[in-house]
N, C-alpha and C positions, 0 to 999 in steps of 0.2 A: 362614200368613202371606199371604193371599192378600185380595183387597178385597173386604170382608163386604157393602159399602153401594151395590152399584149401582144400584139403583130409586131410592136417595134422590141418589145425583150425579147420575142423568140425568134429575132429575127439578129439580135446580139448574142444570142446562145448559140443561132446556129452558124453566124460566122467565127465564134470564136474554136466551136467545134470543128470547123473546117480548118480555120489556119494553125489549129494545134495538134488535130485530131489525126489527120491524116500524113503528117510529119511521123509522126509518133507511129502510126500502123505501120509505115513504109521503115522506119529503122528497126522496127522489132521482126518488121521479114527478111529485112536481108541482114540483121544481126543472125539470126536464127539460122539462116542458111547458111553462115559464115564457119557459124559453130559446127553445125553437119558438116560442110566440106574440112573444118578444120582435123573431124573427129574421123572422117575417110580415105585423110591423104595428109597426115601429118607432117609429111619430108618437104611438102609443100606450102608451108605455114607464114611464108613471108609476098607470097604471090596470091594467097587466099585472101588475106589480111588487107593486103594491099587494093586489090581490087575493091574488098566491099567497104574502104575504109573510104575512097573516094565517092562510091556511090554516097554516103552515111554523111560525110562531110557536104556534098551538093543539095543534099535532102535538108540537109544544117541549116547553108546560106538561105536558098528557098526560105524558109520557114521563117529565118529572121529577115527576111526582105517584107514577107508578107504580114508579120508582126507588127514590123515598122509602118507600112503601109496602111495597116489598121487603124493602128495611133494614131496617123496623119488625118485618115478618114475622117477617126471621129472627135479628134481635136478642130478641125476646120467645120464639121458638124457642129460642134457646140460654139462657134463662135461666127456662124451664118446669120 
Protein backbone atom coordinates (compact mmCIF):
# COMPACT_ATOMS: atom_id res chain seq x y z
CA UNK A 1 0.00 0.00 0.00
CA UNK A 2 2.65 2.22 -0.19
CA UNK A 3 3.09 5.30 -3.29
CA UNK A 4 4.34 3.47 -6.42
CA UNK A 5 4.42 6.91 -8.42
CA UNK A 6 7.02 9.13 -6.99
CA UNK A 7 9.29 10.26 -10.18
CA UNK A 8 5.97 11.05 -11.88
CA UNK A 9 4.42 13.37 -8.71
CA UNK A 10 7.65 15.10 -8.26
CA UNK A 11 7.91 15.47 -11.52
CA UNK A 12 3.98 17.20 -11.42
CA UNK A 13 5.17 19.40 -8.58
CA UNK A 14 7.93 20.48 -10.27
CA UNK A 15 6.28 21.46 -13.47
CA UNK A 16 3.73 23.08 -11.81
CA UNK A 17 6.43 24.97 -9.81
CA UNK A 18 7.87 25.92 -12.91
CA UNK A 19 4.78 27.20 -14.83
CA UNK A 20 3.76 29.17 -11.68
CA UNK A 21 6.70 29.66 -9.78
CA UNK A 22 8.73 31.63 -11.96
CA UNK A 23 5.80 33.97 -13.31
CA UNK A 24 5.33 34.78 -9.87
CA UNK A 25 9.38 35.53 -9.14
CA UNK A 26 9.55 37.67 -12.36
CA UNK A 27 6.34 40.07 -11.47
CA UNK A 28 7.46 40.48 -7.76
CA UNK A 29 10.91 41.73 -9.33
CA UNK A 30 9.95 44.05 -11.68
CA UNK A 31 6.75 44.89 -9.35
CA UNK A 32 9.38 45.95 -6.74
CA UNK A 33 11.63 47.77 -9.05
CA UNK A 34 8.56 49.70 -10.24
CA UNK A 35 7.88 50.70 -6.68
CA UNK A 36 11.72 51.85 -6.21
CA UNK A 37 11.66 53.87 -9.48
CA UNK A 38 8.30 54.94 -8.49
CA UNK A 39 9.60 56.11 -4.98
CA UNK A 40 13.05 57.96 -6.95
CA UNK A 41 11.42 59.80 -9.69
CA UNK A 42 7.85 60.54 -8.81
CA UNK A 43 7.28 63.32 -11.85
CA UNK A 44 7.79 60.19 -13.73
CA UNK A 45 4.96 57.93 -12.61
CA UNK A 46 3.20 57.30 -15.94
CA UNK A 47 6.37 56.31 -17.95
CA UNK A 48 7.63 53.96 -14.91
CA UNK A 49 4.30 52.40 -14.67
CA UNK A 50 4.04 51.97 -18.09
CA UNK A 51 7.06 50.35 -18.98
CA UNK A 52 6.96 47.78 -16.11
CA UNK A 53 3.27 47.25 -16.74
CA UNK A 54 4.02 45.72 -20.22
CA UNK A 55 6.79 43.76 -19.05
CA UNK A 56 4.13 42.42 -15.99
CA UNK A 57 1.40 41.94 -18.67
CA UNK A 58 3.89 39.69 -21.20
CA UNK A 59 5.09 37.60 -18.01
CA UNK A 60 0.87 37.29 -17.74
CA UNK A 61 0.32 35.91 -21.29
CA UNK A 62 3.51 33.65 -20.99
CA UNK A 63 2.27 32.09 -17.76
CA UNK A 64 -1.26 31.64 -19.20
CA UNK A 65 -0.02 30.10 -22.49
CA UNK A 66 2.01 27.66 -20.39
CA UNK A 67 -0.97 26.99 -17.93
CA UNK A 68 -2.92 26.16 -20.96
CA UNK A 69 -0.24 24.15 -22.27
CA UNK A 70 -0.12 22.06 -19.11
CA UNK A 71 -3.70 21.22 -19.15
CA UNK A 72 -3.40 20.11 -22.62
CA UNK A 73 -0.32 18.10 -21.68
CA UNK A 74 -2.00 16.23 -19.20
CA UNK A 75 -5.46 15.98 -20.49
CA UNK A 76 -4.03 14.05 -23.72
CA UNK A 77 -1.82 12.25 -21.05
CA UNK A 78 -4.67 10.77 -19.29
CA UNK A 79 -6.53 9.92 -22.28
CA UNK A 80 -3.31 8.12 -24.21
Amino acid sequence: MGFKHWFEGLEMIGMFMVVVGLPCFFVGLWGSKMINDLGNHPSKSAQIQTSAGWKIFLVEMVSFVLLISLYIFLFNLQNA
